[in-house]
C-alpha positions as CSV (number, residue, x, y, z in Angstrom):
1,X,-11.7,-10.9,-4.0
2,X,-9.5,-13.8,-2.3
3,X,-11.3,-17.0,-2.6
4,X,-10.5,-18.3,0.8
5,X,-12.4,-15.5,2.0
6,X,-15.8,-16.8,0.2
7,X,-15.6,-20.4,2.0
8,X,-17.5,-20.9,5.1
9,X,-15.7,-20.0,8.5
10,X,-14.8,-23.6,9.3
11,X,-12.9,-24.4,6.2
12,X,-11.0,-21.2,6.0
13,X,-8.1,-22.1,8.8
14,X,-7.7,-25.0,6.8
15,X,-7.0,-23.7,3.4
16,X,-5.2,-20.7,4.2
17,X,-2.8,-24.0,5.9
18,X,-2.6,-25.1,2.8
19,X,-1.9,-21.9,1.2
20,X,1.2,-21.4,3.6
21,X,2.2,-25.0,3.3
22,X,2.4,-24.1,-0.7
23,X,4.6,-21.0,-0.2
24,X,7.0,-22.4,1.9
25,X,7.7,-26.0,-0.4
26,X,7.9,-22.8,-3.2
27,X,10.2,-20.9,-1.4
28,X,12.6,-23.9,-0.4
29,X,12.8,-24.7,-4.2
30,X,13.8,-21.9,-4.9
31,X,16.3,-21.4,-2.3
32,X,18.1,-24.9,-3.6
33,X,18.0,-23.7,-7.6
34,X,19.4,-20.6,-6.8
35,X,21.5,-21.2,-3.6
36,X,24.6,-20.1,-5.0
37,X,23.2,-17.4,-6.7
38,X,21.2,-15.8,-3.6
39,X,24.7,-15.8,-1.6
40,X,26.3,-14.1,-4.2
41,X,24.6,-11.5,-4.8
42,X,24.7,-11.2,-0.4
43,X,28.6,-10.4,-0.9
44,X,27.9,-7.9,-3.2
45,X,25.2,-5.4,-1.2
46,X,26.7,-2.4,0.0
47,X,27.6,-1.4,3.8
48,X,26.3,1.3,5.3
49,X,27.7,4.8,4.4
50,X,29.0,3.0,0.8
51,X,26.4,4.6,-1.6
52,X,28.2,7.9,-3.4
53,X,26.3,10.8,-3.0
54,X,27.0,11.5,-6.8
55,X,27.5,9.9,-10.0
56,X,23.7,7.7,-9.5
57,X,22.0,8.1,-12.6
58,X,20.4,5.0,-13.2
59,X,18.2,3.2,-11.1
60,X,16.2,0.3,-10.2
61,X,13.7,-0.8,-7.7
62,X,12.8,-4.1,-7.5
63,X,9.5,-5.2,-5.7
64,X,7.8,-7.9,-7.6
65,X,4.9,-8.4,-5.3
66,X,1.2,-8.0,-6.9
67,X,-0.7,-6.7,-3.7
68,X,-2.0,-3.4,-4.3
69,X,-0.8,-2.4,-0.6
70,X,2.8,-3.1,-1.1
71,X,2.6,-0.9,-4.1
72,X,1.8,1.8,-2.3
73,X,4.2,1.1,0.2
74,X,6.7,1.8,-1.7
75,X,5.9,5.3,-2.4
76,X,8.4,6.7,0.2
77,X,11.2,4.7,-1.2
78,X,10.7,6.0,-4.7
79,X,10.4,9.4,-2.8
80,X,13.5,8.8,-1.3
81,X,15.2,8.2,-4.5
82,X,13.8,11.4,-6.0
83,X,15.3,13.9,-3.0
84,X,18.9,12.3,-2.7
85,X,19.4,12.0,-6.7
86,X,17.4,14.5,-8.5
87,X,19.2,14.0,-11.9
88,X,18.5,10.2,-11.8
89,X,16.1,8.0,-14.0
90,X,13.9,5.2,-12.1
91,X,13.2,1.9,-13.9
92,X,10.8,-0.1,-11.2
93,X,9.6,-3.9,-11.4
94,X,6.2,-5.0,-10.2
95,X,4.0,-8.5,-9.5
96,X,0.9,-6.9,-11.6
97,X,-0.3,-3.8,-13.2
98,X,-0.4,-1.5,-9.8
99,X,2.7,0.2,-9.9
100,X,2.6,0.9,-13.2
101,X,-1.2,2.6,-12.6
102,X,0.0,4.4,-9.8
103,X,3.8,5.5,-10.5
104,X,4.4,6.2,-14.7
105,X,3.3,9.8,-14.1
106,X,6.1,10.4,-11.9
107,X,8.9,12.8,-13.6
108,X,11.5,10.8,-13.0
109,X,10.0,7.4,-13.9
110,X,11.1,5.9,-16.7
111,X,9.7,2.4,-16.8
112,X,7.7,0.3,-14.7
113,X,8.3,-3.7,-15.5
114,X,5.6,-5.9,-14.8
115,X,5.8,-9.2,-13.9
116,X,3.4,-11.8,-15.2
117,X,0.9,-12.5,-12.0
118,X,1.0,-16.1,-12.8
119,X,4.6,-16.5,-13.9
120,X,4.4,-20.9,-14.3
121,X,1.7,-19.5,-16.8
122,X,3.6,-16.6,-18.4
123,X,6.9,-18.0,-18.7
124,X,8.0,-16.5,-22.2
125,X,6.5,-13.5,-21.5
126,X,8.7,-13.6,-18.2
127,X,11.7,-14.8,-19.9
128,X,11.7,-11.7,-22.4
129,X,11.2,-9.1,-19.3
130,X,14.1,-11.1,-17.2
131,X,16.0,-10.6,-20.6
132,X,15.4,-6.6,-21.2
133,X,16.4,-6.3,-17.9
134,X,19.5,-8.0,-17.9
135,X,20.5,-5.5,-21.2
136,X,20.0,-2.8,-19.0
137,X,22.8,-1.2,-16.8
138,X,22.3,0.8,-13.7
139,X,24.4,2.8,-11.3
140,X,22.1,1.4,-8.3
141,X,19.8,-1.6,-8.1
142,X,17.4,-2.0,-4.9
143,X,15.5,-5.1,-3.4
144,X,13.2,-3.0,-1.6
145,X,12.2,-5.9,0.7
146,X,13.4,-8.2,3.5
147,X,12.9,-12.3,2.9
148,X,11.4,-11.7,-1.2
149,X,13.1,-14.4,-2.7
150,X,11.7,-13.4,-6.0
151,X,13.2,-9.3,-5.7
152,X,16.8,-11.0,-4.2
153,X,16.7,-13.1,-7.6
154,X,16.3,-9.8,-9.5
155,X,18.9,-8.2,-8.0
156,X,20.9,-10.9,-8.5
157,X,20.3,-11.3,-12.3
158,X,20.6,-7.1,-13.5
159,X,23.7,-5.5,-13.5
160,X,24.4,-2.7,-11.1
161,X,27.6,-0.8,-9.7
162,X,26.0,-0.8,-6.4
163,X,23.7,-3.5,-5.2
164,X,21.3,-2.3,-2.1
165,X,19.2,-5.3,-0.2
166,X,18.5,-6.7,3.8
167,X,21.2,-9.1,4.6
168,X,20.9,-12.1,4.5
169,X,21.8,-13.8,8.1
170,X,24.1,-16.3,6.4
171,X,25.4,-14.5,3.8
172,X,26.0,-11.1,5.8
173,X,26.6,-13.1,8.9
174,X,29.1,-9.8,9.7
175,X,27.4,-7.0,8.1
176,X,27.5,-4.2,9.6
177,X,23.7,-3.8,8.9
178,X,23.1,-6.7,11.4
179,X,23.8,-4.2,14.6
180,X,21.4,-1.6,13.3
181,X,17.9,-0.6,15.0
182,X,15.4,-1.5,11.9
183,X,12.2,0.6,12.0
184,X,9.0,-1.1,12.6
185,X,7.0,-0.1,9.7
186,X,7.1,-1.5,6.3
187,X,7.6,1.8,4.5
188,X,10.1,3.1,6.5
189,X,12.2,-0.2,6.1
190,X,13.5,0.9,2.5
191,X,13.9,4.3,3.4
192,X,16.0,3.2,6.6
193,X,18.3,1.1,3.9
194,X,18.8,3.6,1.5
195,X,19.4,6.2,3.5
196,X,22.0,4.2,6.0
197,X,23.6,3.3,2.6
198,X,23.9,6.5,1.5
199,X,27.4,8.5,2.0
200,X,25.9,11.9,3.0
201,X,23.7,13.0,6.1
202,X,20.0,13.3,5.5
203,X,17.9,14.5,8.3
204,X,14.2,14.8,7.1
205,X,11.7,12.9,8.7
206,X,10.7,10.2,6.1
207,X,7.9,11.1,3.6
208,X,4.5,9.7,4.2
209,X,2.5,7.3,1.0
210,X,2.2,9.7,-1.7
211,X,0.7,9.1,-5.3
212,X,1.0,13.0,-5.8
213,X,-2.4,13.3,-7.7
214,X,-2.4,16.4,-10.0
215,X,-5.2,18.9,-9.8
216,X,-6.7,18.0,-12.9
217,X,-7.4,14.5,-11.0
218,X,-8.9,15.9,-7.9
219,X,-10.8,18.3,-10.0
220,X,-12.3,15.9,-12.1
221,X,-12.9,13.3,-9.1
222,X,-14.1,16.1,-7.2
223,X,-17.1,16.8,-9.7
224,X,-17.6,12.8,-10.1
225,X,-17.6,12.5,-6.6
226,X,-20.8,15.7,-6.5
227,X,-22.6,13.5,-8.8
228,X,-22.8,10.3,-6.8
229,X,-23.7,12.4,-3.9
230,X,-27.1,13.5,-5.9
231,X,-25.9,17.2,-7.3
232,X,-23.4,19.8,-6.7
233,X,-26.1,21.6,-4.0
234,X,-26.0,18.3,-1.8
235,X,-22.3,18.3,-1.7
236,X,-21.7,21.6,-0.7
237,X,-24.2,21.6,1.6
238,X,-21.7,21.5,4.5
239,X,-21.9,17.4,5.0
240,X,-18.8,15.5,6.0
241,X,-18.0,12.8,3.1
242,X,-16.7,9.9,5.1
243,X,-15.5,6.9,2.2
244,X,-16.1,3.1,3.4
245,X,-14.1,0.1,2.1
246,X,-16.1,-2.7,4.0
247,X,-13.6,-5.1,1.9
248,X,-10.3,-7.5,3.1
249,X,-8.7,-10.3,2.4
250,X,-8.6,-13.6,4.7
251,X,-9.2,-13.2,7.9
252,X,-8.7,-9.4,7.9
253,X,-12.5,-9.5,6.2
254,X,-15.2,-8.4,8.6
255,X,-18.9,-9.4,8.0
256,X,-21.5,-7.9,6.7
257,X,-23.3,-7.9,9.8
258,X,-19.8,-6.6,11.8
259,X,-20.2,-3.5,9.1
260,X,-24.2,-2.6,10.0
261,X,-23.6,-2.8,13.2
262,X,-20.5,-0.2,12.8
263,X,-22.5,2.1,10.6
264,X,-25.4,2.2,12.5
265,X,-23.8,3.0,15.9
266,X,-21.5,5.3,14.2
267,X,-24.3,7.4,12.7
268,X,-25.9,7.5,16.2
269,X,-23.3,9.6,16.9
270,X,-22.0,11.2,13.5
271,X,-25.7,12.3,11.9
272,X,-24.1,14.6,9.8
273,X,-21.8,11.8,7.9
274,X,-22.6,11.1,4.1
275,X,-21.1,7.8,3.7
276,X,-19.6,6.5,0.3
277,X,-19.7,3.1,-0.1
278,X,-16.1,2.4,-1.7
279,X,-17.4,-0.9,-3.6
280,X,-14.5,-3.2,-4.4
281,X,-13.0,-5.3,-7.6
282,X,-16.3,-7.6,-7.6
283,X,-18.4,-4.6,-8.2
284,X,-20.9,-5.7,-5.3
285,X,-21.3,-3.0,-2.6
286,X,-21.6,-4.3,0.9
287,X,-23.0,-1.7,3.2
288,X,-26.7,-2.7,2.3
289,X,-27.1,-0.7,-0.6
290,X,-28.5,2.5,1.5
291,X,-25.9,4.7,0.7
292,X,-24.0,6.5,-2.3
293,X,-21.5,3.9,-3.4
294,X,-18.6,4.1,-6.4
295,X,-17.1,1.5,-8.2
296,X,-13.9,2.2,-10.3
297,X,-10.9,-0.6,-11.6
298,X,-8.8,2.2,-12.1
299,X,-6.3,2.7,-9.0
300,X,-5.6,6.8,-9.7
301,X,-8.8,7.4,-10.5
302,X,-9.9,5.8,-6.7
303,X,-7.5,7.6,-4.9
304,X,-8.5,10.7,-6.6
305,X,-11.7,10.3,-5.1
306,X,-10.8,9.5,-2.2
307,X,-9.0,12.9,-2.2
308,X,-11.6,14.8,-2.5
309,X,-13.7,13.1,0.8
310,X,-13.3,14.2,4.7
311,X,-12.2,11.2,5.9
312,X,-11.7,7.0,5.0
313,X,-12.5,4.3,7.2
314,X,-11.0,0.8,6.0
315,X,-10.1,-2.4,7.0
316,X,-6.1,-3.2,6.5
317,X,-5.9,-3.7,2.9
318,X,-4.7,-2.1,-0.2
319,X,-6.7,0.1,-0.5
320,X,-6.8,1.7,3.0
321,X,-2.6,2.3,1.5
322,X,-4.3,3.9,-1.1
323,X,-6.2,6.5,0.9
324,X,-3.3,7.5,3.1
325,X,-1.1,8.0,-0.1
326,X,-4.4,10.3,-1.8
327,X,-3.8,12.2,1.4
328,X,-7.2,12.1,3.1
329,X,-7.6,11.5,6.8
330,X,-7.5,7.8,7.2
331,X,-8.4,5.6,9.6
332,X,-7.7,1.2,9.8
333,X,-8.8,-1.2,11.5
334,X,-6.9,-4.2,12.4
335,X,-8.1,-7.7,13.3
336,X,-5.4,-10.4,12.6
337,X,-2.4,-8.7,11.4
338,X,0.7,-5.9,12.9
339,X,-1.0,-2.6,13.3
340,X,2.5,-1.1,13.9
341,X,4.0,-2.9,10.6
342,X,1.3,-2.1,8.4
343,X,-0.6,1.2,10.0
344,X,-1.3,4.5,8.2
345,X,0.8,7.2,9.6
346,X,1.6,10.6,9.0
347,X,-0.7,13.7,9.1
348,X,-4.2,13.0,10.9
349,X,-4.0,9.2,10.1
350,X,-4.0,6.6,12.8
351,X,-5.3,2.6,13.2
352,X,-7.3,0.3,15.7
353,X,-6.2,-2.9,17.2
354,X,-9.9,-4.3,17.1
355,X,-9.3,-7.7,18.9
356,X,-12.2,-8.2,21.5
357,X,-14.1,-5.2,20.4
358,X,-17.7,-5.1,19.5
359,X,-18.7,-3.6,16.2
360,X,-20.1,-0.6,18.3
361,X,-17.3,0.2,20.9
362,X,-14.7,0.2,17.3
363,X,-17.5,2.8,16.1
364,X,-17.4,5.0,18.6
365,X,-13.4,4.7,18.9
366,X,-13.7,5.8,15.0
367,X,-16.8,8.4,16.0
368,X,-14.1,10.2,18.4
369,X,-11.4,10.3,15.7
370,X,-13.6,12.2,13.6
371,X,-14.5,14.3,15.7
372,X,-10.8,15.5,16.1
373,X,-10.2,15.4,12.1
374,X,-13.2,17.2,10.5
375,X,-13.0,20.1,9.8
376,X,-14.8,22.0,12.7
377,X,-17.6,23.9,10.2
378,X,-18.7,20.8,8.8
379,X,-19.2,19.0,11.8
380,X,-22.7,20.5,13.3
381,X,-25.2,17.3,13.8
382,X,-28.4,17.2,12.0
383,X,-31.6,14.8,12.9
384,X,-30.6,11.1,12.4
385,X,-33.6,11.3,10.0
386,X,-31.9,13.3,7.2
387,X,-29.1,11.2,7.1
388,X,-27.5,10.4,3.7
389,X,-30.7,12.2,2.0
């Protein structure tokens, strides 16, 4: 859990102004050290309609970032890789141990580098990965994000044919990038470079967060998932499983009293709904302790449970990613930050804008989602007394 979220309401504003005060005398440091390194690497990007369409065997993606969200996030890129060069092999480095949870099944993964979370603590153990890396060659290396100093530095450091990465406004002041109409949306970003880059026409609409879970994993979750309802006959008893992750960072957090308040009016009009409380790293749950909860640390094994529920409802946070990419119906809900930069999308997904909004008027906003994503046979209302028996 982020600390700043623990402190009392009053102190929060002030700290997270500390926090950003932190980050930016980081970032300017490391803009002056490696100045001249940051605009060379900016001559050296490709242009769109520069990538070959052949001859990429070898690549890397570079998005050293420890959130478990912009893990996920990536998925479509690393999907995007996959369709327009089958025969390639994809090295990937990470802030953390996400990707490497969520990505080394893939076929064509080869090797997910992680980054020391703490590098100022870590700085041999960073020094050896920078090292490996720079041994390496590729055919095509990618800084899968706008403004990361940190994944610019990468690119700048391995050795690559082609070079893909935002411009940079002063070292691409002429790009022809810089006339281009960006998507929105974080994970479409990526996709949008690569695929501008790229010397052939695709015309697909971009894939959606995808961890690709085998069956093994959903059939596994699936009877886990039974169990922590109370039995095999309670979960096939027709019930909608509806997964809760009352959990946030910052000021995306919502209270414990925000969340009763949401449960309550939403069972008023969902009877039917058994609730999982999806309890998070600190291994308390937070929806009172009336309802079925699960606790895992392991990333594949979450989503796979999630898989095998109805529906999600989540705060922004990594782990609302996480149940779009498992593939269940999933619904966010977002206080403080861009609903259209960091939505779910794709299939029956979809996110609230819940500024102004009583905990009640976002439930029923949620109630009247479900009602249009359940499956229709498991939607019949029982009593409000049997709920979650």
């Amino acid at each position: 859990m982020n600390d700043v979220a623990e402190l009392p309401q009053g102190e929060q504003p002030a700290i997270q102004a500390g926090v950003r005060r932190g980050e930016a005398l980081r970032h300017r440091a490391i803009a002056l050290l490696f100045g001249r390194l940051f605009s060379a690497v900016g001559g050296q990007l490709c242009e769109p309609g520069q990538l070959p369409t052949r001859g990429i065997h070898r690549v890397l993606i570079c998005r050293p970032n420890h959130r478990l969200g912009n893990a996920v996030l990536i998925s479509p890129l690393l999907a995007e890789v996959e369709a327009l060069y089958p025969g390639a092999e994809i090295d990937m480095v990470s802030g953390g141990e996400a990707a490497r949870m969520l990505f080394t099944n893939r076929f064509q993964v080869r090797q997910v580098f992680c980054l020391p979370r703490k590098i100022a603590r870590h700085v041999w153990q960073t020094i050896t990965l920078l090292r490996q890396l720079r041994c390496n060659s590729y055919d095509l290396a990618i800084d899968a994000c706008h403004g990361s100093q940190s994944g610019r530095l990468l690119l700048g450091i391995v050795k690559a044919r082609f070079k893909l990465g935002f411009p940079d406004a002063r070292a691409n002041a002429d790009s022809l990038w810089r006339s281009l109409p960006w998507p929105e949306h974080l994970a479409h970003r990526s996709v949008f470079l690569l695929r501008t880059a790229y010397a052939g026409k695709v015309d697909r609409p971009c894939e959606t967060l995808n961890l690709r879970l085998s069956d093994d994993e959903r059939q596994q979750a699936g009877k886990a998932l039974a169990a922590v309802l109370g039995g095999m006959q309670q979960a096939a008893a027709g019930r909608p499983v509806v997964g809760i992750f009352a959990n946030a960072t910052g000021a995306k957090r919502y209270g414990e009293t925000w969340w009763k308040e949401f449960v309550d009016a939403l069972l008023v009009s969902q009877p039917s709904l058994l609730i999982v409380d999806v309890v998070a790293e600190h291994g308390q749950a937070q929806l009172g302790g009336d309802f079925a909860s699960y606790y895992t640390r392991d990333l594949r094994r979450l989503a796979s449970m999630i898989a095998n529920m109805d529906g999600f409802i989540s705060a922004d946070c990594g782990v609302m990613h996480l149940a779009v990419a498992s593939g269940t119906p999933t619904i966010g809900l977002f206080s403080v930050t861009s609903s259209s930069k960091y939505r779910p999308y794709g299939r029956s997904n979809t996110a609230i804008d819940t500024g102004g909004m009583s905990a009640v008027e976002v439930a029923g906003m949620v109630s009247a989602w479900l009602a249009l994503t359940l499956p229709v046979e498991r939607q019949a209302p029982l009593p409000l007394a049997t709920r979650n028996q």
